[in-house]
NUDREN-26749 format. One line per field, with one value per atom (N, C-alpha, C): x, y, z; atom name. Coordinates in steps of 0.02 Angstrom, whole numbers, plus 50000, padded with zeros to 5 digits. Each point is the difference from the previous one (the first is absolute). Layout:
! NUDREN-26749
x = [X_...]
y = [Y_...]
z = [Z_...]
atome = [CA_...]
***
This chain:
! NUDREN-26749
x = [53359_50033_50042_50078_50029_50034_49957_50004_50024_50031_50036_49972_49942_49993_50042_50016_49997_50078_50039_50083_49993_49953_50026_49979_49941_49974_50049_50032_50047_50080_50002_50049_50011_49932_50013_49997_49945_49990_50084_50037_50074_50025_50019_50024_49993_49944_49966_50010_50030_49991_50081_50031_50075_50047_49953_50033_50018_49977_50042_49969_49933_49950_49955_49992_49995_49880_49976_49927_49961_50014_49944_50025_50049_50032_49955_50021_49967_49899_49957_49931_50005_50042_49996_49992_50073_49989_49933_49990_49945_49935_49990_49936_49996_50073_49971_50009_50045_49993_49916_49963_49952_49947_50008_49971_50007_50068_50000_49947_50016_49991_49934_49927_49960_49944_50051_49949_50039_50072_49977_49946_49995_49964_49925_49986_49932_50003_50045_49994_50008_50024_50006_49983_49947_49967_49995_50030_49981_49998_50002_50010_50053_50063_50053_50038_49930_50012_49968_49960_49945_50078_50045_50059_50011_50031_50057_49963_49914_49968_49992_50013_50015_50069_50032_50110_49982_50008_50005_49941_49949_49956_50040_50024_50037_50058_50044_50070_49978_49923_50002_49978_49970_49968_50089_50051_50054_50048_49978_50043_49940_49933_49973_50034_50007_50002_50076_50042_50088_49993_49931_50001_49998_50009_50039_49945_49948_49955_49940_49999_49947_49929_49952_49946_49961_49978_49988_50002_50077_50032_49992_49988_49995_49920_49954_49919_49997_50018_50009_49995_50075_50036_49937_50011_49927_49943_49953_49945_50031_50060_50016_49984_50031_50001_49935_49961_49911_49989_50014_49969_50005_50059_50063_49945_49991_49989_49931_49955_49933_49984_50045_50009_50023_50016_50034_49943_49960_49934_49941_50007_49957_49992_50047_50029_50011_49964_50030_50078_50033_50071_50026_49967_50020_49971_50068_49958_50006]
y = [61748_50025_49944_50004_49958_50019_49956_50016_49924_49998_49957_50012_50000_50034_49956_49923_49983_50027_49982_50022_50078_50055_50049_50028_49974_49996_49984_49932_49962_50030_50020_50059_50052_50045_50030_49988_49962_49968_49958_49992_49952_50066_50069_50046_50034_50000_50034_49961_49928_49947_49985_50010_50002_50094_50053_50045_50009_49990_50056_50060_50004_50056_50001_50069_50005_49998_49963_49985_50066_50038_50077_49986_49983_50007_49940_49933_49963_50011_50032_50019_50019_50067_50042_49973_49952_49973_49933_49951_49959_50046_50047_50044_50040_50030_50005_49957_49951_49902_49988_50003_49980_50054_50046_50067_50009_49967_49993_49928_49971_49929_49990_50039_49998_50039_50053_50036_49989_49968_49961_49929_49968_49954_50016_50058_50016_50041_50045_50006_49948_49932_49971_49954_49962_49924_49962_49930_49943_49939_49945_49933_49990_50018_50007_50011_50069_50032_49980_49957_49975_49952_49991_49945_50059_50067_50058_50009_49998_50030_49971_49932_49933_50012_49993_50018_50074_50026_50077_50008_49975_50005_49966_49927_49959_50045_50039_50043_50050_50042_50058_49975_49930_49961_49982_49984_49967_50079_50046_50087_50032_49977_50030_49961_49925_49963_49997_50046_50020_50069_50043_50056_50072_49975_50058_50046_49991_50022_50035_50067_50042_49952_50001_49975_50026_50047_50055_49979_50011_49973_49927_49958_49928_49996_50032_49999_50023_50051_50045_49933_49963_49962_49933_50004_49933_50005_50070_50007_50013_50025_50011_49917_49940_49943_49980_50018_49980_50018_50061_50035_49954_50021_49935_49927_49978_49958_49985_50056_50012_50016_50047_49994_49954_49977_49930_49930_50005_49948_50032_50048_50081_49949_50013_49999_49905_49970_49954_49934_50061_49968_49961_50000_49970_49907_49969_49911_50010]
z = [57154_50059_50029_50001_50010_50100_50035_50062_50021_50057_50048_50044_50055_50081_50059_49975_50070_49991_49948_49992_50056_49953_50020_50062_50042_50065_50038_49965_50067_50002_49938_50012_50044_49993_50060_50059_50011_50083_50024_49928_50034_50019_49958_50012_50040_50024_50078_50036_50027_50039_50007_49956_49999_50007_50027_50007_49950_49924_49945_50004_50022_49973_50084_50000_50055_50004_50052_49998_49982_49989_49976_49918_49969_49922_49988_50031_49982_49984_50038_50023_49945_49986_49941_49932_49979_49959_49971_50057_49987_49981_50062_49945_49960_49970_49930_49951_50014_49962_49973_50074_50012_49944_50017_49963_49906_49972_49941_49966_50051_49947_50017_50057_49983_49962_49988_49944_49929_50002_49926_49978_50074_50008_49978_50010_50003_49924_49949_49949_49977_49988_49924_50043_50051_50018_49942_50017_49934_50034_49991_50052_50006_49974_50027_50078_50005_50051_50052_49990_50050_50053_49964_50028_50060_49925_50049_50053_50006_50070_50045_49999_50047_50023_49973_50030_50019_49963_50064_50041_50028_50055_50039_49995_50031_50034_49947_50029_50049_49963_50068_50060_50003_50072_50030_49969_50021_50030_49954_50017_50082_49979_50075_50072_49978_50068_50019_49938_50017_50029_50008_50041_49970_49914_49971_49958_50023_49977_50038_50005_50044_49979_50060_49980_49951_50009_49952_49925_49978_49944_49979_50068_49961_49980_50068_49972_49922_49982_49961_49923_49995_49944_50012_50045_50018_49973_49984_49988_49887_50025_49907_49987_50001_49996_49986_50061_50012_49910_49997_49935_49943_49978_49945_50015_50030_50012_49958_50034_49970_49945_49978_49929_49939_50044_49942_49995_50066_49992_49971_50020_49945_49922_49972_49916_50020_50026_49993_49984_50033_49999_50051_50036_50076_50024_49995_50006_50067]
atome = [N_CA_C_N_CA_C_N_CA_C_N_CA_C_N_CA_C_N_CA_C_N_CA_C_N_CA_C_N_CA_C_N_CA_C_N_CA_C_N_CA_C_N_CA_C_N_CA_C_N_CA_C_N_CA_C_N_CA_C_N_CA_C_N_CA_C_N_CA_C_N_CA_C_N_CA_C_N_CA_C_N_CA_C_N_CA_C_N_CA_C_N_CA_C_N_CA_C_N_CA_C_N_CA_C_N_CA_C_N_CA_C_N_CA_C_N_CA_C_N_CA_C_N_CA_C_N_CA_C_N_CA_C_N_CA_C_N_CA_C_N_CA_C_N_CA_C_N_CA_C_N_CA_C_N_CA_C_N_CA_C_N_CA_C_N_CA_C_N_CA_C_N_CA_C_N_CA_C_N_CA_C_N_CA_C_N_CA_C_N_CA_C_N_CA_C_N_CA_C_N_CA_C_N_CA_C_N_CA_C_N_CA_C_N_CA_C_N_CA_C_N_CA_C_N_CA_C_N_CA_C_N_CA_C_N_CA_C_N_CA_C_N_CA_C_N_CA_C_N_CA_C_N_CA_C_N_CA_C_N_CA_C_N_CA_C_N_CA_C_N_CA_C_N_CA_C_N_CA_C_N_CA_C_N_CA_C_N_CA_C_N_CA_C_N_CA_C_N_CA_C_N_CA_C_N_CA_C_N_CA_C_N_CA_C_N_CA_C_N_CA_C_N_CA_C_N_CA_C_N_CA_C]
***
Protein backbone atom coordinates (compact mmCIF):
# COMPACT_ATOMS: atom_id res chain seq x y z
CA UNK A 1 0.00 0.00 0.00
CA UNK A 2 1.69 2.92 -1.32
CA UNK A 3 0.34 5.81 1.01
CA UNK A 4 1.76 9.41 1.73
CA UNK A 5 -0.62 10.69 4.89
CA UNK A 6 1.21 13.60 6.01
CA UNK A 7 1.53 14.93 1.96
CA UNK A 8 -2.10 14.10 1.61
CA UNK A 9 -3.52 15.30 5.13
CA UNK A 10 -1.60 18.55 4.66
CA UNK A 11 -3.01 18.93 1.46
CA UNK A 12 -6.17 19.18 2.43
CA UNK A 13 -5.94 21.00 5.67
CA UNK A 14 -3.70 23.72 3.09
CA UNK A 15 -6.81 23.50 0.83
CA UNK A 16 -9.33 24.06 3.48
CA UNK A 17 -7.03 26.78 5.13
CA UNK A 18 -6.35 28.56 1.83
CA UNK A 19 -10.15 28.62 0.60
CA UNK A 20 -9.71 26.15 -2.31
CA UNK A 21 -12.17 23.68 -0.76
CA UNK A 22 -14.71 24.64 1.22
CA UNK A 23 -14.52 23.00 5.52
CA UNK A 24 -17.57 20.31 5.10
CA UNK A 25 -15.49 18.93 1.48
CA UNK A 26 -12.58 19.04 3.38
CA UNK A 27 -14.45 16.73 6.79
CA UNK A 28 -15.74 14.74 3.94
CA UNK A 29 -12.79 13.99 2.27
CA UNK A 30 -10.23 13.34 5.44
CA UNK A 31 -12.91 10.75 6.64
CA UNK A 32 -13.14 8.81 4.02
CA UNK A 33 -9.02 9.25 3.63
CA UNK A 34 -9.23 8.16 7.07
CA UNK A 35 -11.85 5.28 6.37
CA UNK A 36 -9.77 3.69 3.39
CA UNK A 37 -6.41 3.43 4.74
CA UNK A 38 -7.64 1.92 7.99
CA UNK A 39 -9.29 -1.00 6.91
CA UNK A 40 -6.54 -1.60 4.47
CA UNK A 41 -4.41 -1.16 7.50
CA UNK A 42 -6.28 -3.70 9.29
CA UNK A 43 -6.55 -6.27 6.11
CA UNK A 44 -2.89 -6.70 5.20
CA UNK A 45 -0.98 -5.54 9.01
CA UNK A 46 2.89 -6.23 8.72
CA UNK A 47 5.68 -4.07 10.53
CA UNK A 48 5.65 -1.92 7.89
CA UNK A 49 2.53 -0.74 9.02
CA UNK A 50 3.23 -0.52 12.54
CA UNK A 51 5.27 2.96 10.90
CA UNK A 52 1.79 3.80 8.61
CA UNK A 53 -0.15 3.60 12.22
CA UNK A 54 2.21 5.99 13.91
CA UNK A 55 1.95 8.90 10.80
CA UNK A 56 -1.65 8.64 10.31
CA UNK A 57 -2.65 8.60 14.14
CA UNK A 58 -0.24 11.57 14.18
CA UNK A 59 -2.37 13.24 10.87
CA UNK A 60 -5.91 12.48 12.34
CA UNK A 61 -4.60 14.08 15.95
CA UNK A 62 -3.19 17.14 13.56
CA UNK A 63 -6.98 16.96 11.22
CA UNK A 64 -9.01 16.85 14.89
CA UNK A 65 -7.07 19.89 16.45
CA UNK A 66 -7.66 21.78 12.57
CA UNK A 67 -11.47 21.15 13.59
CA UNK A 68 -12.22 19.07 10.63
CA UNK A 69 -13.25 16.25 12.16
CA UNK A 70 -16.76 15.39 14.03
CA UNK A 71 -15.89 13.88 17.35
CA UNK A 72 -17.71 11.03 16.73
CA UNK A 73 -15.65 10.32 13.55
CA UNK A 74 -12.31 11.06 15.16
CA UNK A 75 -13.32 8.63 18.43
CA UNK A 76 -14.44 6.35 15.82
CA UNK A 77 -10.59 6.33 13.53
CA UNK A 78 -8.99 6.52 17.09
CA UNK A 79 -10.36 3.32 18.44
CA UNK A 80 -9.70 1.73 14.48
CA UNK A 81 -5.86 2.69 15.27
CA UNK A 82 -6.24 1.27 19.05
CA UNK A 83 -7.19 -2.01 17.04
CA UNK A 84 -4.28 -1.94 14.13
CA UNK A 85 -2.34 -1.35 16.75
CA UNK A 86 -3.32 -4.45 18.84
CA UNK A 87 -3.17 -6.45 16.25
CA UNK A 88 0.08 -5.95 15.12
CA UNK A 89 1.53 -6.63 18.96
CA UNK A 90 -1.10 -9.57 18.74
CA UNK A 91 1.19 -11.34 15.83
CA UNK A 92 4.05 -9.86 17.21
CA UNK A 93 4.92 -7.16 14.79
CA UNK A 94 4.97 -4.23 16.82
CA UNK A 95 8.69 -2.84 18.42
Amino acid sequence: MAIKPIEHVATILNACATDQIPAEQAKETLEQYFRNVTTALIKAYSTEDQQKSKILRNCLEVSDEAGLLDKEVYQSFRADFDGIEYLLRENGKWN
